[in-house]
C-alpha positions as CSV (number, residue, x, y, z in Angstrom):
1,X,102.4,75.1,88.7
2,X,102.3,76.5,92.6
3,X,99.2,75.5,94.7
4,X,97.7,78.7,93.4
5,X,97.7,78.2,89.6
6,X,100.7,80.2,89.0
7,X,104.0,78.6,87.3
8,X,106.3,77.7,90.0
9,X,109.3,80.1,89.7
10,X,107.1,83.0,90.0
11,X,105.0,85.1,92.8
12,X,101.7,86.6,92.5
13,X,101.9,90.5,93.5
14,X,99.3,92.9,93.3
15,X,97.6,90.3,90.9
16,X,100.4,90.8,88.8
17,X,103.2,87.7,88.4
18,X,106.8,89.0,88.9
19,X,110.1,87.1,88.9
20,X,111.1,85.3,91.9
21,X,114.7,85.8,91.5
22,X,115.1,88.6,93.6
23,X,115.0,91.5,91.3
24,X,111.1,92.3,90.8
25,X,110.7,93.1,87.2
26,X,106.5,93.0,86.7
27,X,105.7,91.1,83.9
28,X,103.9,93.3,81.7
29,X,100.6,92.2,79.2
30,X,101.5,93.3,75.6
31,X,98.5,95.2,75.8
32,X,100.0,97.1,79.6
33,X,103.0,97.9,77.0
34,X,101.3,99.3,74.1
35,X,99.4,101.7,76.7
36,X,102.7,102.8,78.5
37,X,104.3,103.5,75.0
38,X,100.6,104.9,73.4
39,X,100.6,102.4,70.2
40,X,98.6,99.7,69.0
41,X,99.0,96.2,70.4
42,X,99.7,94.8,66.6
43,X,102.8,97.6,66.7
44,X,104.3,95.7,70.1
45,X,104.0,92.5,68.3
46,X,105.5,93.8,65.6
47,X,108.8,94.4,67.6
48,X,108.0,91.1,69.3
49,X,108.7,89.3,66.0
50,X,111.6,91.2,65.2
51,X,113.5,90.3,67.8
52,X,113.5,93.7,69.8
53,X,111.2,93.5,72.5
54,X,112.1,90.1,74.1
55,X,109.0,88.0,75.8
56,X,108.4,86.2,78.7
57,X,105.9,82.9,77.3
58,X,103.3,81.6,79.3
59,X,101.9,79.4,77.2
60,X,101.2,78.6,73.5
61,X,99.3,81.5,72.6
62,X,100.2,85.5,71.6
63,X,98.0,86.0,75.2
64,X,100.2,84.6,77.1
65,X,103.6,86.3,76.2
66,X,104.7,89.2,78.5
67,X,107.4,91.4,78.5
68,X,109.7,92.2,81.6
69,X,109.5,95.8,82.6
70,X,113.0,96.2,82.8
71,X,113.3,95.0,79.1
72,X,110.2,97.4,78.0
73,X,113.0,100.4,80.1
74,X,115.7,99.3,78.4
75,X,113.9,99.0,74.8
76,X,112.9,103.2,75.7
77,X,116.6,103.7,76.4
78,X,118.5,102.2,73.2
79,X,115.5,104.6,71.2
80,X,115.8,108.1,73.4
81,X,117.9,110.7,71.9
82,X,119.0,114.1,72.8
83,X,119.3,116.4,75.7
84,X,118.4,114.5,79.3
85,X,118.5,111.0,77.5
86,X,120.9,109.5,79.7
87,X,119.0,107.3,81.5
């Protein structure tokens, strides 16, 4: 953990924890992605468990698994079809 209760590879920004590894992907709440994509929570940990929506774990509980937006983008694009999918 850093001096301010985060884990150590990671910086606090805009009280959200991104990577520090250059390329700022947030690290989004299951809950912040089931609002963005307008389902249930129990849906995105549905995919979770599947395999399709790959997590970020924080700790030992469901709570403490987030998602990297640029996975969440990239989950969007392998499921948008037709004219202006091309992403």
């Amino acid at each position: 953990m850093d001096p301010i209760g985060g884990p150590a590879n990671m910086v606090p920004v805009q009280a959200r924890w991104v990577l520090d590894g250059g390329m700022g992907d947030m690290l989004l709440k299951v809950v912040e992605v089931a609002e963005r994509l307008g389902v249930g929570i129990d849906w995105v940990y549905e995919r979770i468990n599947r395999g399709e929506i790959p997590v970020v774990e924080l700790g030992d509980t469901r709570k403490n698994q987030r998602i990297r937006e640029s996975d969440l983008d990239s989950f969007i694009a392998a499921r948008t079809y037709g004219a202006g999918s091309e992403l």
